[in-house]
N, CA, C and O of each residue as an XYZ file, in Angstrom:
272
protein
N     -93.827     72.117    -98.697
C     -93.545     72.983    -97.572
C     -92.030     73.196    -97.533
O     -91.358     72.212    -97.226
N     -91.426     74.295    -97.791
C     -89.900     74.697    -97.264
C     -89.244     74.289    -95.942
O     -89.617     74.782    -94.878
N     -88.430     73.536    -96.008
C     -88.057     73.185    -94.790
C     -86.595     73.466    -94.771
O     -86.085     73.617    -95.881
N     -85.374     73.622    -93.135
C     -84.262     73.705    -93.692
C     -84.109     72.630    -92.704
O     -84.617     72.599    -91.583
N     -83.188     71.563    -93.369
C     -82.530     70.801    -92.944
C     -81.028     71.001    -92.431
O     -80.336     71.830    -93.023
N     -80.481     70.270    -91.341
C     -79.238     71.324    -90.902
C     -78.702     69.688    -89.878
O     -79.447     68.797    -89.470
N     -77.170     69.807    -89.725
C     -76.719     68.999    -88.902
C     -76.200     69.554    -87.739
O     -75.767     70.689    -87.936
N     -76.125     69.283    -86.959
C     -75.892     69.655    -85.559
C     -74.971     68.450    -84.520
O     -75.730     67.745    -83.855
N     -73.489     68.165    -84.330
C     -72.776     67.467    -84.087
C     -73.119     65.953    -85.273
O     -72.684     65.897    -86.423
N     -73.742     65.166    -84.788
C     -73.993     63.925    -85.484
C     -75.520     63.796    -85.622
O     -75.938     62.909    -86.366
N     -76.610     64.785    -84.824
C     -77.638     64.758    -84.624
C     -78.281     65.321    -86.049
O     -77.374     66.069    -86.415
N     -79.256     65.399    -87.013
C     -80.274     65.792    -88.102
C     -81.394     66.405    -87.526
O     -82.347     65.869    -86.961
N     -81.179     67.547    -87.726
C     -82.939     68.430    -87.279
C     -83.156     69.435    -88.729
O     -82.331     69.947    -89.484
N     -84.645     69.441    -88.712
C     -85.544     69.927    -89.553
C     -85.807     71.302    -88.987
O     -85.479     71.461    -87.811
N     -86.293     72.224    -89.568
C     -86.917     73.646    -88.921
C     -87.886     73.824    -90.182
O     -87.498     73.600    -91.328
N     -88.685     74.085    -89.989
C     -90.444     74.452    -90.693
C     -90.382     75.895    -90.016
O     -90.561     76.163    -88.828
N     -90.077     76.772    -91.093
C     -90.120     78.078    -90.931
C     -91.767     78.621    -90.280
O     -92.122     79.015    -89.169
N     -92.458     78.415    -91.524
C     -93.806     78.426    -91.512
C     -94.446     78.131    -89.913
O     -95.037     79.113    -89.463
N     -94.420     77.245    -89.244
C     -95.054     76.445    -88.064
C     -93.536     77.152    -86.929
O     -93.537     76.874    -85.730
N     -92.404     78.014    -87.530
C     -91.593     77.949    -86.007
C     -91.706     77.360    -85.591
O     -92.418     77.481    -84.595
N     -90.982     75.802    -85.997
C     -90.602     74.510    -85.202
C     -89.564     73.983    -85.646
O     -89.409     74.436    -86.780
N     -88.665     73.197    -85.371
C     -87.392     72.490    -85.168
C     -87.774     71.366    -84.376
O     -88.484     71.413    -83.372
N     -87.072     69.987    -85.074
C     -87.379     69.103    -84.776
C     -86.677     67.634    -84.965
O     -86.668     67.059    -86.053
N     -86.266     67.260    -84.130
C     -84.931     66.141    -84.285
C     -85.442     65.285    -85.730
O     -86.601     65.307    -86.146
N     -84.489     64.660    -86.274
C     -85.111     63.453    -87.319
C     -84.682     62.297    -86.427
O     -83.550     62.223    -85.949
N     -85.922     61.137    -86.167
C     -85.936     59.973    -85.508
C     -85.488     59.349    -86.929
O     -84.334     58.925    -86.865
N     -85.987     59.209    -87.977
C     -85.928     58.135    -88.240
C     -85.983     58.416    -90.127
O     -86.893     59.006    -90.709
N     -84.586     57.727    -90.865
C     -84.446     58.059    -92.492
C     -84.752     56.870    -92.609
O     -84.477     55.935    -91.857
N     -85.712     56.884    -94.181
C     -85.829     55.858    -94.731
C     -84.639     55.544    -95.725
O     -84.305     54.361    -95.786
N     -84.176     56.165    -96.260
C     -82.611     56.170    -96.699
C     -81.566     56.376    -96.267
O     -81.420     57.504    -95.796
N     -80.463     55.503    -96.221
C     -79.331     56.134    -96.022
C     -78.577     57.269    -96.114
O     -77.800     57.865    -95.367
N     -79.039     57.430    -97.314
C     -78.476     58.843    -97.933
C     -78.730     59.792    -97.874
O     -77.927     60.681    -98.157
N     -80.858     60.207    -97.194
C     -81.114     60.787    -96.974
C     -82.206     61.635    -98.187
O     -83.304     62.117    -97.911
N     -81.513     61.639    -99.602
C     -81.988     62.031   -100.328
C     -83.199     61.538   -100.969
O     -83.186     60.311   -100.873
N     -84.249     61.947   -101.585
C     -85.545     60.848   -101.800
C     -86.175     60.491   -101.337
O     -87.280     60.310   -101.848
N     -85.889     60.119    -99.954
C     -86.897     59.541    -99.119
C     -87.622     59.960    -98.125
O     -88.417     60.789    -98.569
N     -87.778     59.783    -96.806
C     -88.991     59.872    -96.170
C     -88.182     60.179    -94.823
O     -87.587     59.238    -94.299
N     -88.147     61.017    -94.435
C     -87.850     61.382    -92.958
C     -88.860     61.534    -92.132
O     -89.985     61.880    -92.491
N     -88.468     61.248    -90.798
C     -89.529     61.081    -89.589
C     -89.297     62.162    -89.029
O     -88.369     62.760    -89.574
N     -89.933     62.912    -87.787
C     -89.649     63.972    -87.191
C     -89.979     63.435    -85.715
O     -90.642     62.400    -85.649
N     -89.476     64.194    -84.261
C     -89.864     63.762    -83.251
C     -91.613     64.031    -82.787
O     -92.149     63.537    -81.795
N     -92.232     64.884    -83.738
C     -93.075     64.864    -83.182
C     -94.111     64.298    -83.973
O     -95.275     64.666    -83.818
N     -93.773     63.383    -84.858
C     -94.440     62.382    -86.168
C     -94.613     63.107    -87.139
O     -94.904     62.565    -88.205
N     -94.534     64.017    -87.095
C     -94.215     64.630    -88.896
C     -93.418     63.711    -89.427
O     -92.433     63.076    -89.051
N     -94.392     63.820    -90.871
C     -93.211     62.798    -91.782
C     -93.135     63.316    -92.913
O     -94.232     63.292    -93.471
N     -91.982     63.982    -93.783
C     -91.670     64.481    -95.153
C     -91.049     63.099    -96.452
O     -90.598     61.957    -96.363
N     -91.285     63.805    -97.264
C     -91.030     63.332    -98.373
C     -89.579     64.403    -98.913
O     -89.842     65.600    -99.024
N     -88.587     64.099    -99.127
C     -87.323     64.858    -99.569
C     -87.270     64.380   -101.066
O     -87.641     63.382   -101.683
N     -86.555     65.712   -101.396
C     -86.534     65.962   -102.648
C     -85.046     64.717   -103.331
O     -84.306     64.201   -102.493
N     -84.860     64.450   -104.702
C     -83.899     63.681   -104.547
C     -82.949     64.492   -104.857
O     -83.226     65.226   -105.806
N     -81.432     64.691   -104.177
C     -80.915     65.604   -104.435
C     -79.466     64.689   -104.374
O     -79.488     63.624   -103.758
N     -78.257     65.132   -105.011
C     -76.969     64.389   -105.221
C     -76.582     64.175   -103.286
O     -76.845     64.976   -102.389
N     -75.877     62.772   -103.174
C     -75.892     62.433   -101.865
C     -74.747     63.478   -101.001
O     -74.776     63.630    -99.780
N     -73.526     64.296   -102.149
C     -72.738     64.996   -101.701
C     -73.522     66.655   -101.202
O     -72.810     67.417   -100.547
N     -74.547     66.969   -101.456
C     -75.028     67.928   -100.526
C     -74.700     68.398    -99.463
O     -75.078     67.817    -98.446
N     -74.016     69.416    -99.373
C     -74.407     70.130    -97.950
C     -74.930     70.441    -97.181
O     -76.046     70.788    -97.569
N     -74.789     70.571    -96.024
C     -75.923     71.272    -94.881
C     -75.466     72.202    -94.233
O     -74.235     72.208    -94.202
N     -76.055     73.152    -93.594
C     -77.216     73.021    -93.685
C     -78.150     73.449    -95.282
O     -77.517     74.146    -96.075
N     -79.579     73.031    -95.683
C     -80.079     73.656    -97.152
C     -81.386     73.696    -96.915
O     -81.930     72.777    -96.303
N     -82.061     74.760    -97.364
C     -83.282     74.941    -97.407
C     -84.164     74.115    -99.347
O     -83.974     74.386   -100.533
N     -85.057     73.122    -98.614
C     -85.547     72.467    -99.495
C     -86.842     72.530    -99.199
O     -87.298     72.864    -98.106
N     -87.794     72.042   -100.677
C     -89.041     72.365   -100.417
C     -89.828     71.015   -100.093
O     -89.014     70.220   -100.563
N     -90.755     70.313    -99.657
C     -90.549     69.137    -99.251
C     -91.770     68.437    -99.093
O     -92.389     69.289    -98.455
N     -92.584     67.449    -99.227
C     -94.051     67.150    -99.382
C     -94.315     66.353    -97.945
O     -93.799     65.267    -97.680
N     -95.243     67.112    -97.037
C     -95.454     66.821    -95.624
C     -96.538     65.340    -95.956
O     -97.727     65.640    -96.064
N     -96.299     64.261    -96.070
C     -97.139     63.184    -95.516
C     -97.754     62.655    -94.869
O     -98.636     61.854    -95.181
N     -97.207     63.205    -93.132
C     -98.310     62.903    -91.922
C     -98.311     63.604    -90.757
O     -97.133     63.727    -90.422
N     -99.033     64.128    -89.964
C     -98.666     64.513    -89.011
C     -99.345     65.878    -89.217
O     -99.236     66.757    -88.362
């Protein structure tokens, strides 16, 4: 699923074009962000692509939805 990931002061939110939703990230399973498993506020949970940790934001990535 395409998602764009984007920072907003110190805060991480997701937007799912598809579903028109935006949605805080509670909770990285990585530090870095890259690879792993992000939470969403409303329990969506993605799988991120692994991408170099110097990335920018905001970026539209494509992303494997796990739960929710």
């Amino acid at each position: 699923m395409k998602i764009t990931l984007r920072k907003a002061g110190e805060q991480l939110t997701v937007y799912v074009a598809k579903k028109d939703l935006e949605e805080k990230v509670t909770h990285l399973e990585n530090p870095g962000m890259w690879g792993g498993k992000v939470t969403l506020g409303n329990g969506w949970v993605f799988q991120l692509p692994d991408m170099p940790p110097e990335t920018r934001l905001p970026i539209s990535v494509e992303a494997r939805k796990l739960e929710g």
